[in-house]
C-alpha positions in Angstrom: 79.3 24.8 -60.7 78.0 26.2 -57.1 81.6 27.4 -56.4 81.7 29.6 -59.2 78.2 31.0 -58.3 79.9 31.8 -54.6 81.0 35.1 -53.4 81.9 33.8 -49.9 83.7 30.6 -49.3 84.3 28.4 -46.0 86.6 25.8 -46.1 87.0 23.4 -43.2 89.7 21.5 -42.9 90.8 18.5 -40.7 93.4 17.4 -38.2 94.0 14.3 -40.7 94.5 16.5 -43.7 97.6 18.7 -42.3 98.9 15.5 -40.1 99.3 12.4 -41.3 99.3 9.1 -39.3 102.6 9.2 -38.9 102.7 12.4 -37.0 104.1 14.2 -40.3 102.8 17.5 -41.2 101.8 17.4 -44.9 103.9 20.2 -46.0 103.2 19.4 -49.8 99.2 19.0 -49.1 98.9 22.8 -47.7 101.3 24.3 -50.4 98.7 22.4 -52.9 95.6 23.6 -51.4 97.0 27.1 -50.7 96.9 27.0 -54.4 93.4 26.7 -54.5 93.0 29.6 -52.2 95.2 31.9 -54.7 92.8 31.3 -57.5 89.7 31.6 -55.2 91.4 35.2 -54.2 91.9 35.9 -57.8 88.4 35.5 -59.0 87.2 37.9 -56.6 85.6 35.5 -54.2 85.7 35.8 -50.2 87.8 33.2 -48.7 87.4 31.9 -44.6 89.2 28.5 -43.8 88.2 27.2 -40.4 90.7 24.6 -39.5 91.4 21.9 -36.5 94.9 20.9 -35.7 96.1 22.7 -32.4 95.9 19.7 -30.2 97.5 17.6 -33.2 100.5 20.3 -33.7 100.8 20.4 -29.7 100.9 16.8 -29.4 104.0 16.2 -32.3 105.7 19.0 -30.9 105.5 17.5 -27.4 105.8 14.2 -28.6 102.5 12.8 -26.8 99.6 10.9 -28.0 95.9 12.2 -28.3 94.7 9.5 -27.0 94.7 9.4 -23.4 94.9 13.7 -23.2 92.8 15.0 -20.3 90.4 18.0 -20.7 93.2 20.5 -18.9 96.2 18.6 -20.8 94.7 19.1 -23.8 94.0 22.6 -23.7 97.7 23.6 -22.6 98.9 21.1 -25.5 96.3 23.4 -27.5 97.8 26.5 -26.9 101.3 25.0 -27.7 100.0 23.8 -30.8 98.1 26.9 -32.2 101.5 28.6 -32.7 103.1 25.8 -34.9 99.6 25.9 -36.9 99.4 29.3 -37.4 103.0 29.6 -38.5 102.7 26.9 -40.8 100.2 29.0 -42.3 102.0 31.7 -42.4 105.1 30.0 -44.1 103.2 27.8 -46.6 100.7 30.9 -47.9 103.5 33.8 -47.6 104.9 32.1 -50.0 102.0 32.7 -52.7 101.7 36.4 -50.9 98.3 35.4 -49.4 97.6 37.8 -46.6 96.1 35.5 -43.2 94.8 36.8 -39.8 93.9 34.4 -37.2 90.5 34.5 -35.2 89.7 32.4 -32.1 86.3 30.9 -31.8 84.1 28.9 -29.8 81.0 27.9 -30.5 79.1 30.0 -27.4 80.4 33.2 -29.7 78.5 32.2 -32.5 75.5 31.2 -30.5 75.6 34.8 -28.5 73.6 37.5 -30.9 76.1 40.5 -30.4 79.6 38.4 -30.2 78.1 36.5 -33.7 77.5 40.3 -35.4 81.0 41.0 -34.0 82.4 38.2 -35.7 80.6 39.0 -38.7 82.1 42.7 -38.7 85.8 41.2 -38.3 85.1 39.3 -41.2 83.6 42.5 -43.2 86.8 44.5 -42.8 89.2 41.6 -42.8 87.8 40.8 -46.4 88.1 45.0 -47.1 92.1 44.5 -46.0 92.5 42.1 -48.7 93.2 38.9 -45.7 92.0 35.9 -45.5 90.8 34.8 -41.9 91.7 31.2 -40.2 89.4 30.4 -37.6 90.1 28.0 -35.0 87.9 26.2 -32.0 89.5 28.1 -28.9 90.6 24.4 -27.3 92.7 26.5 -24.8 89.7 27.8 -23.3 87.3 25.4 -24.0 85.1 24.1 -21.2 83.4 21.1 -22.1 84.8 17.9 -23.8 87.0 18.6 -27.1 85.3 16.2 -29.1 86.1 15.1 -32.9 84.1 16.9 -35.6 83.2 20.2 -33.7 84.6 22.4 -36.1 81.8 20.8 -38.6 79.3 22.4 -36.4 81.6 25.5 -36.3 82.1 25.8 -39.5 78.8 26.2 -40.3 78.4 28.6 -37.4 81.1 30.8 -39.3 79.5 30.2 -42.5 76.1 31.7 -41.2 77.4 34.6 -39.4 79.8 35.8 -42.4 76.6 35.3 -44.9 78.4 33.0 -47.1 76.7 31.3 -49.9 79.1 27.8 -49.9 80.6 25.5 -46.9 83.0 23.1 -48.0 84.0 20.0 -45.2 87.2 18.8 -46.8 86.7 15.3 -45.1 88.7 11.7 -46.0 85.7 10.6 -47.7 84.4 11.6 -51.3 80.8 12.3 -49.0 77.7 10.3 -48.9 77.2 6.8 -50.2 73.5 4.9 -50.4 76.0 2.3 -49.0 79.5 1.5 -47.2 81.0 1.8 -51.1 84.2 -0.6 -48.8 81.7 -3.6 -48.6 79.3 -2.5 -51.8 80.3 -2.4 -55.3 77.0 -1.1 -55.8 76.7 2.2 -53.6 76.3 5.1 -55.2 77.5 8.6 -54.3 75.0 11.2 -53.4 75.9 14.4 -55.3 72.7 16.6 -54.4 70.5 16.3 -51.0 67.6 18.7 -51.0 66.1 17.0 -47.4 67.6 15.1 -44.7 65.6 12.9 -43.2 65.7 10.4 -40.8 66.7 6.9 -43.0 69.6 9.4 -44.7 70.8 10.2 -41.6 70.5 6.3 -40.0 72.4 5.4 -43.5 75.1 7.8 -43.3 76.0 7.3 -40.0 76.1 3.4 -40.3 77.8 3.1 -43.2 80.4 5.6 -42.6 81.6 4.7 -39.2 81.1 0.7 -40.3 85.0 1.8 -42.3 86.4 3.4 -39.6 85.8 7.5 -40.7 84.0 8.8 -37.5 82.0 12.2 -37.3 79.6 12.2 -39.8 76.9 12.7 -37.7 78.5 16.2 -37.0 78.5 17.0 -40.9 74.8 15.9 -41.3 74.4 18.5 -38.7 76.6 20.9 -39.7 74.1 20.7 -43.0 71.2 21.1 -41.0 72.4 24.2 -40.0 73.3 25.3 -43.8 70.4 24.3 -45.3 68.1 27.1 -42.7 71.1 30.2 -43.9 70.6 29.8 -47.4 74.1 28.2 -47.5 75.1 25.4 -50.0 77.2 22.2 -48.3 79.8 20.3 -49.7 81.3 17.5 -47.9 84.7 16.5 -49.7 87.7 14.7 -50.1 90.4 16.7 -48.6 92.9 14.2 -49.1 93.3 15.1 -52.8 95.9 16.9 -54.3 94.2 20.7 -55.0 91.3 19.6 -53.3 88.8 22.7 -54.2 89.9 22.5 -58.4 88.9 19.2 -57.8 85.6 20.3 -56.6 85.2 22.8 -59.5 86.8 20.2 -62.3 84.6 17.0 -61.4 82.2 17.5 -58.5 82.9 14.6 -57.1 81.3 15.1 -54.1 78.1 15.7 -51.8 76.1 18.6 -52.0 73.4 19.9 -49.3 71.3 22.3 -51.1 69.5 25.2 -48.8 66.2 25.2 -48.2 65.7 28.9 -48.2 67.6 32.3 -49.6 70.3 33.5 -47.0 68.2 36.8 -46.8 65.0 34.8 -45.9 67.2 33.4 -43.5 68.7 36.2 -41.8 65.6 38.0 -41.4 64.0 34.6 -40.0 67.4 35.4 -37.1 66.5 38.8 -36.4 62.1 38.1 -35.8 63.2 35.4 -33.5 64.7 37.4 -31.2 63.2 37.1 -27.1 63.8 40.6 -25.9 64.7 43.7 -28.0 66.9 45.9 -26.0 65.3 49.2 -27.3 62.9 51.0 -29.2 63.2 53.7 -32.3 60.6 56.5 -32.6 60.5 57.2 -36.3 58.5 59.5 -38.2 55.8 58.6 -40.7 58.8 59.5 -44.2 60.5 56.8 -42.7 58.3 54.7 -42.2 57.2 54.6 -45.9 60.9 53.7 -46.6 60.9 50.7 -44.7 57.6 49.5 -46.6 59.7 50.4 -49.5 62.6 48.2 -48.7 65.1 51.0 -47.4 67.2 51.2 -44.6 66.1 53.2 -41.6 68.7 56.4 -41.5 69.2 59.0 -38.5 67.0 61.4 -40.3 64.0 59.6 -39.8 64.4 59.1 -36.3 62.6 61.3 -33.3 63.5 59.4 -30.2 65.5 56.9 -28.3 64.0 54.8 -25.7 66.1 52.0 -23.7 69.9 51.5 -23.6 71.3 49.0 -25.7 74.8 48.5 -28.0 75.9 48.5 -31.7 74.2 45.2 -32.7 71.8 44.7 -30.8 68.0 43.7 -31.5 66.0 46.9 -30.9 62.0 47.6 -31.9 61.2 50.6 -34.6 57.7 52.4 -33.7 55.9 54.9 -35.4 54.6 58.1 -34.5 51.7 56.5 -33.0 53.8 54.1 -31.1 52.8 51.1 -33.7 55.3 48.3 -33.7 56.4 48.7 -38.0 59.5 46.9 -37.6 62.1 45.5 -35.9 66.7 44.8 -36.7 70.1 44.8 -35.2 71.2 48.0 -34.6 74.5 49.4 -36.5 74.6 52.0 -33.4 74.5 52.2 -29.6 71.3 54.4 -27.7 74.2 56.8 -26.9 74.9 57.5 -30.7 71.7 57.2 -32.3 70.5 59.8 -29.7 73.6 62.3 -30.8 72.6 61.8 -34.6 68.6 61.1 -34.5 67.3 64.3 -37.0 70.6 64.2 -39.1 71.6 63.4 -42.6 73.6 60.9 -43.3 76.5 63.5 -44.3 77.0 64.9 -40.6 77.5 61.3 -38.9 80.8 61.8 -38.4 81.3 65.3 -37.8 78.8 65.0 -34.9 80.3 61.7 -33.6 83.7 62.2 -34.2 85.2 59.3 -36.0 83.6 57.4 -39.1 80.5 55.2 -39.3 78.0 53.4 -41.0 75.4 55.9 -43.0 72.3 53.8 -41.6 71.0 53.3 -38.3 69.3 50.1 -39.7 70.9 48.6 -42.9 67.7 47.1 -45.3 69.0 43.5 -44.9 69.0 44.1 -41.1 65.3 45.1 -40.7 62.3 43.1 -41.3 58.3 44.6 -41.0 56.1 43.4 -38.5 
């Protein structure tokens, strides 16, 4: 039901799910699910998988155990083991002519304002190419512990930052139970959770790691962080064969719902900004588009003050230097200042290459 609402999709996957306890890669599993990425792709809808598995690749291709891996060890076995992952990718989805690209993460680039908008515009045109982007927690570089279950709280990083409207945690577990359902004949699985509070989380956490499935905690967290972007949750059995029909077939799982719209939510991102890097003198036409709802275009605009880049959080003034509004920037100082007074039209005639057509897209502006 919520998938086939979705325009944009994240699908976390596991280290369990493409390795199984034996140190086998399930082959059959990621043909399966890649499946379920096909028809995704087919019905139009925006597909991002963020997956874990470099250590676990590096590992079976080195022959050592995870267990006893030191911080610097692991990150060399990391960077062994993002080749085979990506290249089992690559075999199991060429197969199915599924175009993939590969993006590096951590999660200090999702927390950063400008690298996050980055991100977000990789995903924009990678989406426009027709590919589907992997992302995966840059262990090579990483600087604190690699712990289980941070690519929860990454995937719902991603899932903020690329505006999608569903998260899916393909996990080993159907999702949340009122109790261990190993010891209790009588729990019940949760299929919708509108608030998380403190007994839910208590309960989840117990009863989960009571059978032996760590990183719950991350997921309820990971939630947390979907519910305040106006993005649904899902947490999933991945172990399934076509994990994501299943989902759509007989939603046998738990859902998070958000607590407000992903626009609410973007534009709750953008007021909470510490320091704007810049200010935009507009005149008083312009102005009355913003009250309108409009984006702010180079027209409108009669000065520059302050340096700052493509992306970055700048203040929008009127004629009278009134704070109106304030958004993320689509240009530098340097270009808005080369285009300020222009239409729309001459953007790229006067800069040189192509570019957006507003300074300040509608959904990246909010009135103060």
């Amino acid at each position: 039901m919520y998938l086939n609402n979705s325009k944009i999709i994240v699908i976390k996957i596991g280290s369990s799910l493409l390795i199984d306890e034996n140190k086998k890669v399930r082959k059959k599993w990621l043909a399966e699910f890649a499946k379920d990425i096909q028809v995704l792709i087919k019905q139009n809808k925006k597909v991002i998988i963020v997956s874990s598995g470099a250590i676990a690749m590096g590992c079976k291709k080195l022959n050592l155990s995870k267990k006893n891996l030191k911080l610097d060890k692991s990150q060399a076995v990391a960077s062994i083991g993002q080749i085979e992952l990506m290249n089992l990718f690559s075999e199991t989805f060429n197969k199915l002519r599924i175009n993939i690209s590969q993006i590096l993460l951590t999660l200090e680039d999702t927390e950063q304002r400008r690298r996050a908008i980055n991100a977000k515009r990789t995903f924009d045109n990678l989406f426009q190419l027709g590919f589907v982007p992997i992302v995966n927690e840059n262990d090579s570089i990483a600087t604190s512990e690699i712990k289980y279950g941070d690519n929860d709280r990454l995937a719902s990083r991603v899932a903020q930052i690329s505006g999608a409207d569903s998260l899916i945690l393909l996990s080993d577990v159907n999702g949340l139970y009122t109790k261990n359902p190993k010891i209790y004949k009588t729990a019940k699985l949760l299929k919708e959770i509108k608030n998380i509070d403190k007994d839910l989380e208590k309960n989840a956490t117990k009863s989960i790691s009571e059978h032996g499935t760590g990183g719950m905690k991350t997921k309820i967290d990971a939630a947390k962080i979907c519910q305040l972007s106006g993005c649904r949750m899902a947490i999933a059995n991945g172990l399934l064969i076509r994990p994501i029909k299943k989902i759509i077939d007989e939603n046998n799982c738990t859902w998070f719902l958000p607590k407000i719209s992903k626009l609410d939510a973007r534009k709750k991102w953008i007021i909470s900004s510490i320091s704007p890097k810049g200010q935009l003198i507009i005149d008083d036409g312009a102005k009355q588009a913003l009250s309108n709802g409009k984006s702010l275009l180079a027209a409108g605009i009669k000065k520059v003050i302050g340096k700052f880049q493509k992306g970055d959080h700048v203040k929008v003034l009127d004629k009278r230097n009134f704070e109106c509004a304030r958004g993320l920037s689509s240009f530098s100082s340097d270009e808005i200042i080369k285009i300020l007074g222009h239409h729309s039209k001459e953007i790229e005639k006067l800069l040189g290459y192509v570019a957006k057509s507003e300074v300040i897209h509608k959904d990246d502006i909010v009135e103060v």
